[in-house]
C-alpha positions in Angstrom: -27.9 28.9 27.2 -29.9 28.0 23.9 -32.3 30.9 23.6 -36.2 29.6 23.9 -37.2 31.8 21.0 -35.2 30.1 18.2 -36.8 28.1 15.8 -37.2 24.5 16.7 -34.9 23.4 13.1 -32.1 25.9 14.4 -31.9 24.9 17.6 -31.2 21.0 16.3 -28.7 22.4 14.1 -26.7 24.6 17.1 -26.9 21.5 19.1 -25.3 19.4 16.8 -22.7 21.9 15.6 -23.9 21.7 12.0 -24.5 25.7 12.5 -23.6 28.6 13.7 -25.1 32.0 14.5 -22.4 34.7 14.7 -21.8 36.6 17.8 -21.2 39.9 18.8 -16.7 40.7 17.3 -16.8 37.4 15.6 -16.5 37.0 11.7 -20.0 37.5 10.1 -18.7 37.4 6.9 -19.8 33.9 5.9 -23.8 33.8 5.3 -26.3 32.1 7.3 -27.6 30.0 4.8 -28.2 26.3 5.3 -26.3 23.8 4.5 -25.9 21.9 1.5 -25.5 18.0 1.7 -24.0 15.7 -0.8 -24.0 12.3 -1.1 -21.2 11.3 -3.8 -22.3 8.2 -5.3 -20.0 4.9 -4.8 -18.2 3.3 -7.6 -17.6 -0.6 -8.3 -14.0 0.1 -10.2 -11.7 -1.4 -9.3 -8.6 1.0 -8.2 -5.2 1.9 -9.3 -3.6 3.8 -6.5 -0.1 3.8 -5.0 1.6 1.7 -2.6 -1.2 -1.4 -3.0 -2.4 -3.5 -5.7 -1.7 -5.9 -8.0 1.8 -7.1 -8.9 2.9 -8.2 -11.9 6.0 -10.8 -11.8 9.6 -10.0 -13.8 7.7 -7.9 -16.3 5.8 -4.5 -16.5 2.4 -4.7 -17.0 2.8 -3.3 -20.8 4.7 -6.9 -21.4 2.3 -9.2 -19.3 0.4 -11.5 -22.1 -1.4 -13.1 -19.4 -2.7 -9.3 -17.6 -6.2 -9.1 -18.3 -7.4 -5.4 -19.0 -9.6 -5.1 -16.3 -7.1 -5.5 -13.7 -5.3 -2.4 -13.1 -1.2 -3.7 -12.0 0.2 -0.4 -9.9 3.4 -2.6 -8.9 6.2 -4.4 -11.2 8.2 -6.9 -8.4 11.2 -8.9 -9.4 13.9 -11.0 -7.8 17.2 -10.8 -8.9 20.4 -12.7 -7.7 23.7 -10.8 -5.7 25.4 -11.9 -8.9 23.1 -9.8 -11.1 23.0 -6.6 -9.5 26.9 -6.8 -8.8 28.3 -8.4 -12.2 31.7 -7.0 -10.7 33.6 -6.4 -7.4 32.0 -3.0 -6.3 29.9 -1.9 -9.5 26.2 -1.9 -9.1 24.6 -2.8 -12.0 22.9 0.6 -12.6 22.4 0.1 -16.1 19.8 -2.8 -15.9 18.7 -1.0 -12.2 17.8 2.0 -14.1 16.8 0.3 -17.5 14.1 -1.3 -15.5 12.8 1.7 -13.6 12.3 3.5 -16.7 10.1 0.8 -18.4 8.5 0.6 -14.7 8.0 4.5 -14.9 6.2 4.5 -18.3 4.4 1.4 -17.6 3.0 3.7 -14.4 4.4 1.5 -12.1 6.5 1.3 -8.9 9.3 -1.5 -8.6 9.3 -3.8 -6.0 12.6 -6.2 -5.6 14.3 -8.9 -3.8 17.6 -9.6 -3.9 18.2 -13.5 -3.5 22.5 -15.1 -2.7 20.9 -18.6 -2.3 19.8 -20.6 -5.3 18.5 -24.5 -6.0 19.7 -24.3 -8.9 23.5 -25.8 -9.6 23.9 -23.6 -12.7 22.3 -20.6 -11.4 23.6 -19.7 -7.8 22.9 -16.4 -7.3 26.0 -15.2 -5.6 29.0 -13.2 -7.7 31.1 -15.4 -9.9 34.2 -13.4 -8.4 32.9 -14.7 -5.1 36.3 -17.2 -4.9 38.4 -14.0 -6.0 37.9 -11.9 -3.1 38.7 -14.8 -1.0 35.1 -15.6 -0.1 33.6 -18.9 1.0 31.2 -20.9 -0.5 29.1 -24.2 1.2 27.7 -27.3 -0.5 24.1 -27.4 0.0 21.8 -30.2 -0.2 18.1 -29.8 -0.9 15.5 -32.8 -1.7 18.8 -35.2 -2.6 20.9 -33.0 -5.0 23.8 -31.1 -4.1 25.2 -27.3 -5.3 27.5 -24.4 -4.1 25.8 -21.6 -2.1 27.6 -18.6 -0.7 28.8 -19.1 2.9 26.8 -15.9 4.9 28.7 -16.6 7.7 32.3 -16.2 6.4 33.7 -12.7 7.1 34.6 -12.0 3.7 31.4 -13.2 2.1 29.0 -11.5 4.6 31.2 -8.2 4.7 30.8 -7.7 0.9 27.2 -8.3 1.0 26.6 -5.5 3.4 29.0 -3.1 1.4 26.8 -4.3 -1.3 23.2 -3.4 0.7 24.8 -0.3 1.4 25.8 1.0 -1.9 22.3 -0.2 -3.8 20.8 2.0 -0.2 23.2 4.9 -1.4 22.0 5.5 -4.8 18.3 3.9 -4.9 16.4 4.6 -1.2 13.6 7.0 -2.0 13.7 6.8 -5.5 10.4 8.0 -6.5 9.6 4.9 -8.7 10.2 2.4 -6.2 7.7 0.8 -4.0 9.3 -1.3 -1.3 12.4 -3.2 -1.2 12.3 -6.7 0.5 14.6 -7.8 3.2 16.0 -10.8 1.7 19.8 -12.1 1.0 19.5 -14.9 3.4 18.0 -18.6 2.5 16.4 -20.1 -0.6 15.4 -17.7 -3.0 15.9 -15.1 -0.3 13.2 -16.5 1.5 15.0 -16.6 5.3 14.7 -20.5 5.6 16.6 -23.4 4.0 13.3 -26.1 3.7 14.4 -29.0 2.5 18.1 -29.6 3.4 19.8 -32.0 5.7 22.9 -30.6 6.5 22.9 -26.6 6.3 21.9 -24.2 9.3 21.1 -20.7 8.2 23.8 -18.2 9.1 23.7 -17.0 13.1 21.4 -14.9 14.6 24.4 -12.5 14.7 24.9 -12.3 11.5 21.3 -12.7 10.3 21.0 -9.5 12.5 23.6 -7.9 10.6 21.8 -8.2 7.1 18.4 -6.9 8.5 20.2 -4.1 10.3 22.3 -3.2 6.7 18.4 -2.9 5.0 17.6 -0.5 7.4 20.5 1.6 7.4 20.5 1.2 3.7 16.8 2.3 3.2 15.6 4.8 5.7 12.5 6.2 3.4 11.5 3.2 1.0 9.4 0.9 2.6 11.1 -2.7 3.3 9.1 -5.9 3.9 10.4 -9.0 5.9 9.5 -12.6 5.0 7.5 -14.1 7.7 9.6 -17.2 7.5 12.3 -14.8 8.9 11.0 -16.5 13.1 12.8 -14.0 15.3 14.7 -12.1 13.0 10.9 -11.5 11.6 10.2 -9.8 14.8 13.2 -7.9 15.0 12.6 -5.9 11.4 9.1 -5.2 12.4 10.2 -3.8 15.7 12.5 -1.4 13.4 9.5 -0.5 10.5 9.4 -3.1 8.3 6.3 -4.6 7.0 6.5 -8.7 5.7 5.1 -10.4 3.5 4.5 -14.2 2.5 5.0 -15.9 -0.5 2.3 -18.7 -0.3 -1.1 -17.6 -0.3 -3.6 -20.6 -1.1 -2.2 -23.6 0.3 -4.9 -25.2 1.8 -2.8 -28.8 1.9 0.0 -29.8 3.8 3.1 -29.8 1.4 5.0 -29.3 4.1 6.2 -30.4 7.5 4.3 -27.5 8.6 1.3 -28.6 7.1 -1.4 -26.2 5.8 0.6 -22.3 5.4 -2.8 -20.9 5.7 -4.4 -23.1 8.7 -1.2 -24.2 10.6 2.2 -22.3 9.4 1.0 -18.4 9.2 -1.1 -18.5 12.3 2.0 -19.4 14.5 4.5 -17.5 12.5 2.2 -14.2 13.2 1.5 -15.2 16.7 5.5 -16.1 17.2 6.6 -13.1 15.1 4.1 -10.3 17.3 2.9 -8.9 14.2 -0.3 -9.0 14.3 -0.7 -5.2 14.4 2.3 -4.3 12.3 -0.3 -3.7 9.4 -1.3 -0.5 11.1 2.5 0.9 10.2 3.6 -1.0 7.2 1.9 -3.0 4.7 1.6 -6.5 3.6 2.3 -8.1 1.0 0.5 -11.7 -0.5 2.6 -14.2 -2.9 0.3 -17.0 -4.6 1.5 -20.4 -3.9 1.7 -21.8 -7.2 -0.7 -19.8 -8.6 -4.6 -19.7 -8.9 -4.8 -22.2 -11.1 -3.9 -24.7 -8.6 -6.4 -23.0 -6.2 -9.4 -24.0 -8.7 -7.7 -27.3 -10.1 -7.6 -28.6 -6.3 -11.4 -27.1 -5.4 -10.1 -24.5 -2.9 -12.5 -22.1 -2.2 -11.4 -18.5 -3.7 -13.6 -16.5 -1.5 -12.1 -18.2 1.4 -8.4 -17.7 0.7 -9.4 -13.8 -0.5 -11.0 -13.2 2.6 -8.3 -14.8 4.6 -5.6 -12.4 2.6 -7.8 -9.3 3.4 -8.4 -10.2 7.0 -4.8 -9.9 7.4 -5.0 -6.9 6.1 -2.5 -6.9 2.9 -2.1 -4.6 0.3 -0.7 -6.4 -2.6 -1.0 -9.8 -4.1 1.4 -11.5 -6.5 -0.1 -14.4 -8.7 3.8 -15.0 -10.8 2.1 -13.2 -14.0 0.6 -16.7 -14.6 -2.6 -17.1 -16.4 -5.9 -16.5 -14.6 -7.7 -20.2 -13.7 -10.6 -20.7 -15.7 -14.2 -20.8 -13.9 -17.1 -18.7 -14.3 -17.0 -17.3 -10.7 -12.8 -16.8 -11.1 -13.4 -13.1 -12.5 -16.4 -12.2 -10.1 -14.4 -13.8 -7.0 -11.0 -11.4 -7.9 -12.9 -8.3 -9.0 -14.8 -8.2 -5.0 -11.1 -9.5 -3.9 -9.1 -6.4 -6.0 -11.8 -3.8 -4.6 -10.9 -4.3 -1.2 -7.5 -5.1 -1.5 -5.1 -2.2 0.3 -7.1 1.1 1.1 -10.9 2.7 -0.6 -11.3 6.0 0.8 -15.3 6.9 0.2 -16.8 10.1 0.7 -19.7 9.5 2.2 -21.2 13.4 2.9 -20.3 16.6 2.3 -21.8 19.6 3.7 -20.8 23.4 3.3 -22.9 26.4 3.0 -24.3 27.4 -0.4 -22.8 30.4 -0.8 -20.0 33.2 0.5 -18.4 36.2 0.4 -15.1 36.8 -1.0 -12.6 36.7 1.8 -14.7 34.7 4.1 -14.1 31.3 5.6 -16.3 27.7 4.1 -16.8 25.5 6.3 -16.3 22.1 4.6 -18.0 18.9 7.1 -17.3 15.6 5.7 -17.8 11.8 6.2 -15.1 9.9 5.2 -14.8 5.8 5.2 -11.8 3.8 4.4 -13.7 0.7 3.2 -10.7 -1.5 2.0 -8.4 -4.0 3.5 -5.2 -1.6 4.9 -4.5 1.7 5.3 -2.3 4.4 2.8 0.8 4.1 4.5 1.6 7.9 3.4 0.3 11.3 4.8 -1.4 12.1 1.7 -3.7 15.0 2.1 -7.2 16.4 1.3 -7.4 19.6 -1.2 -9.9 21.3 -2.5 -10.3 23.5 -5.6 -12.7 26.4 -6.7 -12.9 26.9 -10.4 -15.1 28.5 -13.5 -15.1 28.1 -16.9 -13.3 30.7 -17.2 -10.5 29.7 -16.5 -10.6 30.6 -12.8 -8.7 27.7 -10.3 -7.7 28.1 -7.0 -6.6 24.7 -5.0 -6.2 24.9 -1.3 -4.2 22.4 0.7 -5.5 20.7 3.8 -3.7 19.4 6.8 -6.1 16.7 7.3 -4.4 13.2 6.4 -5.6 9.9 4.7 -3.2 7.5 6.4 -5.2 8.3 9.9 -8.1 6.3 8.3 -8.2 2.5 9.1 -10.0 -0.3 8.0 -12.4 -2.7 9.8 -11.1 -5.4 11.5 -12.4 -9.2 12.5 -11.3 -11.8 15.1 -8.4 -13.9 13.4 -7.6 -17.8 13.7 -10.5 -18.5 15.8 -12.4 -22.0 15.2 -15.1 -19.8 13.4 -12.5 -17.9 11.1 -11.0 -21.2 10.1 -14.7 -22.8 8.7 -14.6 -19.8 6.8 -13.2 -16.0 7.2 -15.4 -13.7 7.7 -16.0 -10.2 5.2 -13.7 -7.7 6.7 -16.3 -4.9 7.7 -15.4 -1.4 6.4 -13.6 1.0 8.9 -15.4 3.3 11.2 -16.6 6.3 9.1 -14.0 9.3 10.0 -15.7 12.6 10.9 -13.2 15.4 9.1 -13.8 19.1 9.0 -11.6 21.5 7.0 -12.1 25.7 6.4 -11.3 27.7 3.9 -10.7 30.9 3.1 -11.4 32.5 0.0 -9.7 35.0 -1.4 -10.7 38.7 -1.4 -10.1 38.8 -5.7 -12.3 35.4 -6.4 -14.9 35.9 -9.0 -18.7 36.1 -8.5 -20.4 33.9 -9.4 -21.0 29.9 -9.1 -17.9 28.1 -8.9 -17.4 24.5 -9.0 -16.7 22.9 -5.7 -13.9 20.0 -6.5 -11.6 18.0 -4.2 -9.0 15.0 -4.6 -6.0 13.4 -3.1 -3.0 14.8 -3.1 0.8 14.3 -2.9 2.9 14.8 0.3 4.3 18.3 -0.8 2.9 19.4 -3.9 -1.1 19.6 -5.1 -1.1 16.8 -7.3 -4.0 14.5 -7.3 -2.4 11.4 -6.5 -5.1 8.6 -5.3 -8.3 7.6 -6.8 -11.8 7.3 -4.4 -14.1 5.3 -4.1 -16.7 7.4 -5.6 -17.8 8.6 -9.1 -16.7 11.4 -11.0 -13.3 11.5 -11.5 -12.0 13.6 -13.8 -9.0 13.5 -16.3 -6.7 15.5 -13.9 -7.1 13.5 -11.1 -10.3 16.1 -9.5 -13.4 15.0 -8.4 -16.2 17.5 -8.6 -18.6 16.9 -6.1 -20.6 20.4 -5.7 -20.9 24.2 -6.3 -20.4 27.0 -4.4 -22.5 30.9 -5.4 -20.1 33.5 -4.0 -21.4 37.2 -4.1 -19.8 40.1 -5.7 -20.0 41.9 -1.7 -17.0 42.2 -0.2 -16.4 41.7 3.6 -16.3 44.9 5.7 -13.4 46.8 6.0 -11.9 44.8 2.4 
C-alpha cells in the first residue's frame, strides 16, 4: 500500500511508474533524483534511410541529370533482359552485375532489379540469342497489330534453363549487402506477369508460372523480393511465401485500359483478389509512375490525391523513370510532404532518465517513440545509446528493443469517401519503450553526453536517420547529459 505520508508529487510519480523508491536488498545504487524530460525537436528533412525512398531508373543517382539536389535517391532499380545477364549458356554476367553494384555502392545506394524474357520490341527480345541452340522454343507474339518472337515459358527446355538461370544469379547475389530487393518477374511484358494487348498468346500455366515464383524464392531466401500485382493468383501465392509487390502505374487517373482507371478500378480489385491488403506489415511496397509526373500535371490530376493514395497503401518507394520533375509551383511543395512520409520516420517524442548516477549503477532510459511515416523498417534494427566526453571517453551500449515493431497509422481504403479524395495517413500510435543500462564501474566523473541512434542488425553502426534534429556526422544524435559521481557503489 502507497504510504499516506509521501509527498503528494511522489506519490503521482510511484503510481505511474515514472519512479521508484528502493527497498529494503534491492539496488540503491542509482540516485533518487528526478527525472529529466526531453523533448527532441522534429525535423522537416526529408530522409535518406535504407530499404525506402526514392528510386532512380537505369542510372545511379551520381549520373541522373534530371535528380534534383533536394531529393535524397537511397535506391538505383534497373531492368535488364534474360539475354543480358546470361550473354552465354551458363555464365552470369558478373562483370556488368558487379560493375553496377560498385557504382551503386559509391553512389550510396542499394540495387533493385527485374529481370524481363518478354519484349515488344522485335529487335530487342529479351531472351538469350543461344535460345534456338539449346533446343529451346520460341512463340510469335502479337501485341497492338505487330508481330515478334518471344521465348516460349512453357517449353521444357526454355523454362528449365530459366530456373537454372534464377538459381545461379540466387547462388552468388542473395544477401549481397548492396542490394535492396529483387523483383519477381521473368514472366509477361517487360516482366510485368500479364500479356495486355495480344490476341493470340496465354501466359504460361499456373504450373509453370508456380515454378518461376517458387525458383525466386528458393533462389533468394534473405533479399527481399517483390511480386507485380498484375501477377492475379500467382500474386497471392508469393505473398503467402514473403514477398512484397509492387505496381508499375501510379497516377493513372483515366481509363487506358480495359480495366479502366489502375488507381479507381484495376488496383482496388487486384488487392482485394490478391488478399494483400496487409502484406505491408511484412514486406514493403513498391510505387512505379505511370508515364511519369509530367503527365500527372499536363492532364490536371491532382498530386496530393495520387501521393496520398500511394501512402495509404502504405509503400516505401516510388519510381518516376529518372524523368524530369513536371513544372508547377506546388510540384516541389506537393513531393517534399509526399518524400517525408514516404516508407518509415521514427520520432522521438520524450526522453526521460535520471540526472545523474553512480558508476556501476543501472539508468533507466523511458522513451516515446512514433513511427510517423507511411510503412514500417522491414529490419530489426535496434536502439543504442552512447556516453561520451571530450576526452575522448565513448562507451555505446546495444539495446534489444527493435524499430521494425513500430507501425504506421492506418485509414479505411476504397471506400466512396477515399475515392473523392484519400485521406492523410495519420501517424502510428506512439510506442512506449523503456531500456536500462548499466554503467560501468571505470566510467569517468563527470558530465557525459547522453547520445543515441539507429543501428545495424549486428554491429553498432548508426544506420537510419530520425525524425528529429541533431544529427551528427557519425550517424549519433545527442539528445541529453548525464552527471555521474566519482562514488562508487558499495562493495565495488
Amino acid at each position: 500500500m502507497m504510504s499516506k505520508h509521501l509527498p503528494a508529487f511522489l506519490a503521482i510519480l510511484l503510481l505511474y511508474g515514472i519512479f521508484s523508491l528502493p527497498t529494503h536488498g534491492e539496488d540503491a545504487s542509482q540516485p533518487s533524483e528526478k527525472l529529466v524530460t526531453i523533448i527532441p525537436e522534429p525535423t522537416d528533412a526529408i530522409l535518406a534511410n535504407p530499404g525506402m525512398g526514392w528510386e532512380t531508373f537505369h542510372c545511379s543517382n551520381r549520373f541522373d541529370r534530371n535528380l534534383p539536389s533536394w531529393i535524397p535517391s537511397t535506391v538505383y532499380y534497373i531492368q535488364w533482359g534474360w539475354g543480358e545477364l546470361e550473354p552465354r549458356p551458363g555464365r552470369i554476367n558478373q562483370d556488368l552485375l558487379d560493375r553496377v553494384l560498385r557504382d551503386s555502392h559509391v553512389s550510396e545506394q542499394k540495387l533493385a532489379f527485374r529481370v524481363m524474357c518478354c519484349s515488344t520490341t522485335r529487335n530487342d527480345p529479351y531472351y538469350p540469342r543461344w535460345l534456338n541452340e539449346v533446343g529451346g522454343k520460341k512463340l510469335i507474339a502479337d501485341i497492338w497489330g505487330t508481330a515478334f518472337p518471344i521465348a516460349d515459358m512453357d517449353d521444357p527446355i526454355t523454362l528449365q534453363r530459366h530456373l537454372d538461370f534464377i538459381k545461379r544469379l540466387g547462388e552468388r547475389y542473395d544477401g549481397h549487402p548492396d542490394i535492396a530487393h529483387v523483383d519477381i518477374g521473368s514472366i509477361g511484358w517487360w516482366g510485368e506477369w500479364h500479356l495486355i494487348g495480344s490476341q493470340k498468346n496465354k501466359l504460361p500455366t499456373i504450373e509453370n508460372r508456380t515454378k518461376v515464383i517458387d525458383a525466386y524464392l528458393a533462389a533468394f531466401k534473405k533479399t527481399p523480393l517483390l511480386m507485380q500485382i498484375s501477377g492475379g493468383d500467382c500474386l497471392r501465392y508469393a505473398t503467402q511465401h514473403g514477398a512484397g509487390w509492387r505496381a508499375d502505374c501510379l497516377g493513372n487517373m483515366g481509363g487506358v485500359t480495359k480495366n479502366g482507371c489502375h488507381m479507381r478500378d484495376y488496383y482496388p480489385v487486384s488487392i482485394k483478389e490478391g488478399g494483400i491488403q496487409d502484406v505491408w506489415k511484412t514486406a514493403p511496397v513498391a510505387w512505379e509512375t505511370c508515364w511519369d509526373m509530367r503527365k500527372w500535371v499536363n492532364e490536371g490530376w491532382s498530386l496530393r490525391y495520387i501521393f496520398n493514395y500511394a501512402l495509404a497503401l502504405h509503400a516505401s518507394y516510388i519510381n518516376n523513370k529518372s524523368a524530369p520533375l513536371p513544372y508547377g509551383d506546388n510540384v516541389r511543395p506537393e513531393l517534399e510532404r509526399f518524400l517525408r512520409r514516404l516508407g518509415y520516420r521514427f520520432v522521438l517524442k520524450e526522453l526521460k532518465h535520471p540526472s545523474g548516477a553512480k558508476p556501476g549503477a543501472k539508468l533507466d532510459l523511458l522513451m516515446k517513440w512514433q513511427n510517423v511515416g507511411s510503412a514500417p523498417c522491414y529490419k530489426p534494427y535496434r536502439l543504442a545509446y552512447r556516453l561520451s566526453n571530450d576526452q575522448g571517453y565513448a562507451k555505446v551500449f546495444v539495446s534489444n528493443n527493435t524499430v521494425n515493431r513500430w507501425l504506421p497509422g492506418s485509414v479505411e481504403l476504397f471506400t466512396e469517401e477515399f475515392f473523392k479524395q484519400p485521406k492523410d495517413l495519420p501517424p502510428g500510435e506512439v510506442a512506449a519503450v523503456t531500456d536500462t543500462i548499466t554503467l560501468p564501474v571505470d566510467i569517468p566523473a563527470g558530465v557525459l553526453s547522453l547520445s543515441l541512434a539507429v543501428v545495424e542488425e549486428h554491429t553498432s553502426n548508426p544506420v537510419v536517420r530520425l525524425g528529429i534534429k541533431g544529427l551528427t556526422k557519425d550517424g549519433w544524435y545527442p539528445v541529453s547529459e548525464i552527471k555521474v559521481s566519482n562514488e562508487r557503489p558499495v562493495g565495488q
